[in-house]
N, CA and C atoms as a LAMMPS dump frame, in Angstrom:
ITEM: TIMESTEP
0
ITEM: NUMBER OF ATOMS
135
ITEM: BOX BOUNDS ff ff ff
-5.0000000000000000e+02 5.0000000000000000e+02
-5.0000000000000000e+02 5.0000000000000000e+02
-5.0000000000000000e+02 5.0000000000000000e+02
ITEM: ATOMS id mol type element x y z
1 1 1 N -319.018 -169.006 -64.71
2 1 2 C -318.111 -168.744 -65.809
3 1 3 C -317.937 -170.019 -66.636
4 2 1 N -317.782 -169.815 -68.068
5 2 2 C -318.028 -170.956 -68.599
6 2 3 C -316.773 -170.747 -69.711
7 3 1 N -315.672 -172 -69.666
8 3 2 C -314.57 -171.922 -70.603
9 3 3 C -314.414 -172.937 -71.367
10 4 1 N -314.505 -172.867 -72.897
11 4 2 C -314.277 -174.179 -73.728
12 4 3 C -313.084 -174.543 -73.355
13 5 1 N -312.837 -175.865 -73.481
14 5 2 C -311.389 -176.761 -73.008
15 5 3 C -311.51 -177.383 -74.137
16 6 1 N -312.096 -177.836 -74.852
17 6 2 C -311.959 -179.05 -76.316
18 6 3 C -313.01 -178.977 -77.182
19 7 1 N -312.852 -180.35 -77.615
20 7 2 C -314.215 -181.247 -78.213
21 7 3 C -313.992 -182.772 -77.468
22 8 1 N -315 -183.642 -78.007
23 8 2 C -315.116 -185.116 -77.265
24 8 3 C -313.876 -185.834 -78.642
25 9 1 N -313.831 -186.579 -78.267
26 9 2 C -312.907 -187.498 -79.094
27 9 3 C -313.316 -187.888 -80.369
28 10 1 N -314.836 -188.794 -79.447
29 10 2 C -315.526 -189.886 -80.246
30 10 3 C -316.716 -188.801 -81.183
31 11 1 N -317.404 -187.903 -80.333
32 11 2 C -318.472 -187.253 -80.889
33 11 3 C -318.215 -185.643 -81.824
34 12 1 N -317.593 -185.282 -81.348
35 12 2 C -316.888 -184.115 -81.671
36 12 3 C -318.058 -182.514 -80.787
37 13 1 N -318.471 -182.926 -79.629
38 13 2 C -319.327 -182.216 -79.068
39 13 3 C -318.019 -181.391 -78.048
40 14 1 N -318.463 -179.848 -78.2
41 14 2 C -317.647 -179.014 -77.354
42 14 3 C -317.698 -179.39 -75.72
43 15 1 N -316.868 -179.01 -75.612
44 15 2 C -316.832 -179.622 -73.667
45 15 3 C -316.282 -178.48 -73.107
46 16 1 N -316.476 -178.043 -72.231
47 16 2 C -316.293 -176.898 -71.172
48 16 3 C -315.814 -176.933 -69.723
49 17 1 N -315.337 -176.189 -69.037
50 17 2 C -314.916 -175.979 -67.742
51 17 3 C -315.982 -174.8 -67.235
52 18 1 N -317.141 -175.099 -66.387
53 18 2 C -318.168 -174.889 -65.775
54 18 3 C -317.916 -174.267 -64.206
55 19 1 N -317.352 -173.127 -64.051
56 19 2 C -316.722 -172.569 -62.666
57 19 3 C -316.112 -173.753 -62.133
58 20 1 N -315.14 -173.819 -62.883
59 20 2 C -314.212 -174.874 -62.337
60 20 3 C -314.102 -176.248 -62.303
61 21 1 N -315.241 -176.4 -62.792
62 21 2 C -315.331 -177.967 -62.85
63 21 3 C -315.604 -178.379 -63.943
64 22 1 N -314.765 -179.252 -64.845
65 22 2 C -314.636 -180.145 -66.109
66 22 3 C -315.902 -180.7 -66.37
67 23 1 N -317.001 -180.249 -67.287
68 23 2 C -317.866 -181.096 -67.891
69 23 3 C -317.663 -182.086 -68.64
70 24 1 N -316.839 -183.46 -68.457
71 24 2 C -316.365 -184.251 -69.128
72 24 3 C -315.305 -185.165 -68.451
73 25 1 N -314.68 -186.177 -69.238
74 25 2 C -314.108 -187.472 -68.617
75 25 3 C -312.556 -187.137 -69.006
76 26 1 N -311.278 -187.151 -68.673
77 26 2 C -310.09 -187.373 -69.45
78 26 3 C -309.84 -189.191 -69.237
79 27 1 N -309.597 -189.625 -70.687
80 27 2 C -308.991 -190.938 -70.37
81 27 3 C -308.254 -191.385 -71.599
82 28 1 N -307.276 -192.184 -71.716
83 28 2 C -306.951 -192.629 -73.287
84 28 3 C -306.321 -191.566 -73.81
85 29 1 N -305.358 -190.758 -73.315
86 29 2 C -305.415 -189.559 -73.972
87 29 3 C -305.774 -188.703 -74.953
88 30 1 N -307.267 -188.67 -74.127
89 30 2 C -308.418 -187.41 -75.086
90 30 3 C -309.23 -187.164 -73.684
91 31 1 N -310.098 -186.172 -74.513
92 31 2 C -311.345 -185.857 -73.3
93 31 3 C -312.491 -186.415 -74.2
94 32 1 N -313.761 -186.725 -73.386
95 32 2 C -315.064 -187.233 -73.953
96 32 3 C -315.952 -186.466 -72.729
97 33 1 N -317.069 -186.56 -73.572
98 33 2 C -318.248 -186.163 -73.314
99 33 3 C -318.77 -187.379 -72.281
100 34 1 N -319.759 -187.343 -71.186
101 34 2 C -319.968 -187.885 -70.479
102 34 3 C -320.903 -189.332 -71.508
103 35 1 N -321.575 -189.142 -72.136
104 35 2 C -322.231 -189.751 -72.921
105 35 3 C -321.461 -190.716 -73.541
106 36 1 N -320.357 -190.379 -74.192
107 36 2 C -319.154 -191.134 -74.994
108 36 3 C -318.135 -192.09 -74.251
109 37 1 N -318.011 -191.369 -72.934
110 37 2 C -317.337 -191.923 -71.873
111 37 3 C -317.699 -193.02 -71.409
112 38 1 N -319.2 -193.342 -71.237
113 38 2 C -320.742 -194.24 -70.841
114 38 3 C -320.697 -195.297 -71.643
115 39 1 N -320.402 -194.823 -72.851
116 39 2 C -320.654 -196.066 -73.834
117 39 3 C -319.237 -196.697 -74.241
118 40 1 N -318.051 -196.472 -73.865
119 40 2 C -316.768 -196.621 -74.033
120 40 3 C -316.868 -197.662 -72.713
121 41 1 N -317.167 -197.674 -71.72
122 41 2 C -317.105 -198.243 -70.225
123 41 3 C -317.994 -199.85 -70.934
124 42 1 N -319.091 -199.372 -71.492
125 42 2 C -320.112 -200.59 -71.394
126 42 3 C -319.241 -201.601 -72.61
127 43 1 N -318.534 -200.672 -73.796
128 43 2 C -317.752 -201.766 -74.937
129 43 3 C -316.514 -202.326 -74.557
130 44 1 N -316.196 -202.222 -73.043
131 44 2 C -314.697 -202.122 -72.893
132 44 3 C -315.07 -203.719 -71.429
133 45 1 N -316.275 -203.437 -71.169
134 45 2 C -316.914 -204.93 -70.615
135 45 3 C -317.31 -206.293 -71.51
């Protein structure tokens, strides 16, 4: 079962809840895409 929950913050790519499990990061209060999340980690070093 597949349920939209948002978009990404940074990208504006839809993000979903995948039988239960969050395709995506919450942090900063927003959600991101795993991709956006990746590159937020490496600018934040």
């Amino acid at each position: 079962m597949q349920e939209p929950v948002g978009t990404c913050k940074k990208c504006g790519k839809a993000l979903y809840c995948l039988d239960g499990f969050f395709y995506g990061v919450k942090e900063n209060g927003g959600v991101f895409c795993f991709d956006c999340s990746e590159e937020e980690e490496k600018d934040q070093m």
